[in-house]
C-alpha positions, 0 to 999 in steps of 0.5 A, a space after each residue: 178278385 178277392 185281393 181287388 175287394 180287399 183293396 177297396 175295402 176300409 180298414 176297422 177303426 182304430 179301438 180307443 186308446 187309454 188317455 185318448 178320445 174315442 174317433 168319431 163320424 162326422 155326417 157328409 156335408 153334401 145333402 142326402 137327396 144329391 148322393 141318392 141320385 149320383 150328383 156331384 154338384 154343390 146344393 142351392 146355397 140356403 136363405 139367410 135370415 137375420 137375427 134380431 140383435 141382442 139388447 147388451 146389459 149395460 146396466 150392472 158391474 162385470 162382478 154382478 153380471 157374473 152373478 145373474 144380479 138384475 140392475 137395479 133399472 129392472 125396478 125402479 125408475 132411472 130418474 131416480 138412481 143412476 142408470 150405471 148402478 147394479 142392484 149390488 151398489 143400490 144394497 150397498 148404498 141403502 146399508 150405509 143410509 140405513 145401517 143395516 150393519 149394526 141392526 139388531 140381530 133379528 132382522 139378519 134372519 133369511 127372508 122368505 125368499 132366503 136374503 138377508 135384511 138388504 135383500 128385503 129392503 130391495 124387494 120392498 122398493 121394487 114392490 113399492 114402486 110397482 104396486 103400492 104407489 098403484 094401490 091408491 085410488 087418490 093417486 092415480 093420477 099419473 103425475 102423481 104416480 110418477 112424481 112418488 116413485 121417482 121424487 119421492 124415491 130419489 129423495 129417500 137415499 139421501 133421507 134415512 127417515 124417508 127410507 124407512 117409511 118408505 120400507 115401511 108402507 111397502 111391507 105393510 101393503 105386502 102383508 096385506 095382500 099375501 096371507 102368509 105374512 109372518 116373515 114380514 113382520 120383524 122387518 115391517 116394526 124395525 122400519 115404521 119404529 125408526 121412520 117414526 123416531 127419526 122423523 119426530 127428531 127431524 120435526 123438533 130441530 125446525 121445519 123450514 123450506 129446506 126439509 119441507 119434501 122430507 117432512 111431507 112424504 113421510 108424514 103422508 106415509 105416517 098416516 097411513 100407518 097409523 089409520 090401517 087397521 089390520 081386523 075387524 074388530 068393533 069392540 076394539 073401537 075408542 067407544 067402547 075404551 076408557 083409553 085416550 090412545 085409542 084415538 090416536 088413529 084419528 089425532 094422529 092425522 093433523 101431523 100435515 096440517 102442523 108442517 103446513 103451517 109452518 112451511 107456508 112461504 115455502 110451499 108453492 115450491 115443494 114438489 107436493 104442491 100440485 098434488 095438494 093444489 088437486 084436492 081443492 074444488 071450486 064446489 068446496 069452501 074448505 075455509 067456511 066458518 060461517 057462525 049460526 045455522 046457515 047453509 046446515 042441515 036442519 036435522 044436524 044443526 039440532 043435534 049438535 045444538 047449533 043456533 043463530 049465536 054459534 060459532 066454531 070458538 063456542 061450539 066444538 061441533 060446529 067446525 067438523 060439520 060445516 066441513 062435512 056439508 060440503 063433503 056431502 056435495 061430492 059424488 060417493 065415490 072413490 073419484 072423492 077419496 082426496 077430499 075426503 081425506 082433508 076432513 080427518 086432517 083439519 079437526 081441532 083438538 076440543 071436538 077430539 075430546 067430545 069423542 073422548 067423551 063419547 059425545 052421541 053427536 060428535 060421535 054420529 058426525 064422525 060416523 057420517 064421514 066414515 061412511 063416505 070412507 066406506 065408499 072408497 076403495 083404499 086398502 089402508 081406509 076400508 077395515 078401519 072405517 067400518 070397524 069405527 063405523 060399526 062400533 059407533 052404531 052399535 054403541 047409539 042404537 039403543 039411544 032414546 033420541 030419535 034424531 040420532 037413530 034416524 042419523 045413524 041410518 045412512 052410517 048403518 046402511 054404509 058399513 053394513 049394520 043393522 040397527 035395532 030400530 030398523 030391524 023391528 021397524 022391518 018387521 012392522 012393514 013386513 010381518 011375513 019377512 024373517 030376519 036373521 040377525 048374526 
């Protein structure tokens, strides 16, 4: 009996031997609820259910799949680059556009995110394309939106300039919404220095039809570069500097209108001239240079000494208001932003220089348009046009002319000042009223 128990009994397994994997149990395969109840028979086959099909990446080389490198599809439109192209040949392709080789060694310093100088070049297509094309309420037209990240980018590899201003805007705008932008910095004045400098040697070698698109793009970009003012800062404002620069904000906004002129056969053919076809309305006269006092504002043809023989070759007033009139027509909003930006682009030189001179009228028609700025919501417009704006208050508000205290009122209320004269007037009407002046 004891030998029959033996012979059905299992032998120990085997100990592990050196060199050799140890032995281990594989669990029966026959479901546990069958071998409770002595079944031998095979379970109910299970259900299947299929699974959804795995999207291939096509998108990238062998190599950048190896190394977990998005294609550059992920980021940018595939209107723009070739869909074949890995984020590697795009880097590839903007270090031999830029020449980034041979930059100064400064921008080889890692970046926040630990890349090199190209790394942060991809990281500011890829936030140009998602968010700062986006940031700007004139262009949320859709059209509009595709025709700067698709156009304007394709454009670019083969415009160095356009790179750069491109780079430019997008770590500009990247500095504006993140606090701690230090690292950006190095980077940001390399690009806007070379986009400013490659840009001016491609305007002096001629404007044609031929680089009309290059020329208008990184022009627009330009200007936004130099109208952004990074803090509010009134005693910073040319009104209170002896220095001509610094207007150059303000002068700096005619640069479109010089390659309009020049490229006029040309424009009904640029991919610009739907966007620029956008900003004329049928309520606007933008070409209105009426001699006399017809069609103004009493209060403002006074104060700008404009009579029945005035003209814009006579009075260098004359112009800028008869443009801010048919502004004041539009509904203030950030609907208006396009037109309203025509304004600062259509100043002639001699009303440059009545702000120069600090002129008290030319001064309040400039303060009447920041305030519209003032109702806008641009990131790159709003810090700069109240700062101006202040400035320009601050600098009238103890004026003797009634009528520039009482045109100062709406630019006052619009950027938030409060004025000397409606402080005390207050004060008169309310004598129970404390006001706190900061």
């Amino acid at each position: 009996m004891r030998q029959s128990e033996n012979r059905h009994q299992l032998p120990d397994p085997p100990a592990p031997m050196q060199g050799q994997r140890s032995v281990f149990r594989i669990p029966n395969y026959k479901s546990q609820t069958a071998l409770l109840h002595g079944s031998t028979a095979q379970p109910a086959e299970r259900a299947y259910h299929s699974r959804r099909a795995h999207r291939k990446s096509r998108g990238g080389c062998a190599n950048c799949k190896q190394r977990r490198v998005k294609g550059v599809a992920q980021f940018m439109s595939r209107e723009s680059l070739s869909s074949s192209m890995s984020l590697l040949l795009v880097a590839d392709k903007i270090d031999e556009l830029l020449q980034l080789g041979s930059a100064a060694s400064g921008l080889k310093s890692k970046s926040r995110l630990g890349l090199p100088s190209t790394g942060r070049v991809l990281e500011a297509l890829r936030h140009f394309n998602l968010a700062t094309v986006a940031s700007y309420p004139a262009q949320k037209n859709p059209s509009n939106m595709d025709m700067m990240r698709m156009k304007m980018t394709q454009l670019a590899f083969e415009t160095p300039f356009l790179m750069h201003a491109i780079i430019g805007i997008a770590i500009t705008h990247l500095c504006n919404v993140v606090p701690d932008n230090s690292h950006y910095r190095i980077a940001e004045a390399f690009h806007w220095g070379q986009a400013v400098h490659q840009y001016s040697g491609e305007v002096s070698t001629g404007v044609d039809g031929n680089n009309m698109d290059k020329l208008y793009s990184t022009c627009i970009l330009l200007t936004v570069h130099s109208f952004l003012l990074e803090e509010f800062n009134p005693r910073t404002s040319f009104v209170f500097s002896n220095d001509p620069s610094s207007l150059n904000w303000l002068r700096l906004q005619a640069g479109l209108r010089y390659l309009l002129e020049h490229t006029a056969p040309w424009m009904s053919e640029s991919m610009w001239w739907a966007t620029f076809m956008e900003s004329h309305d049928p309520r606007i006269d933008s070409e209105d240079r009426r001699p006399g006092r017809v069609g103004l504002d009493p209060d403002f043809a006074d104060l700008c000494g404009i009579d029945e023989m005035s003209t814009v070759d006579n009075n260098p007033l004359l112009w800028p208001l008869r443009m801010l009139t048919w502004l004041l027509v539009l509904e203030i909003s950030p609907k208006s932003a396009q037109k309203y930006n025509m304004w600062m682009g259509r100043l002639e030189p001699a009303y440059y220089d009545c702000l120069l001179a600090k002129n008290p009228p030319a001064l309040v028609l400039l303060a009447w348009w920041l305030a519209l700025i003032c109702h806008v919501d641009e990131w790159w417009m709003e810090t700069r046009a109240r700062s101006e704006c202040t400035a320009i208050c601050m600098r009238l508000e103890d004026t003797d002319d009634p009528l520039v205290l009482k045109l100062l009122e709406f630019p006052a209320q619009s950027c938030g000042y409060l004025l000397r004269h409606v402080q005390e007037r207050t004060a008169l009407e309310r004598p129970g009223d404390i006001l706190l002046v900061c």
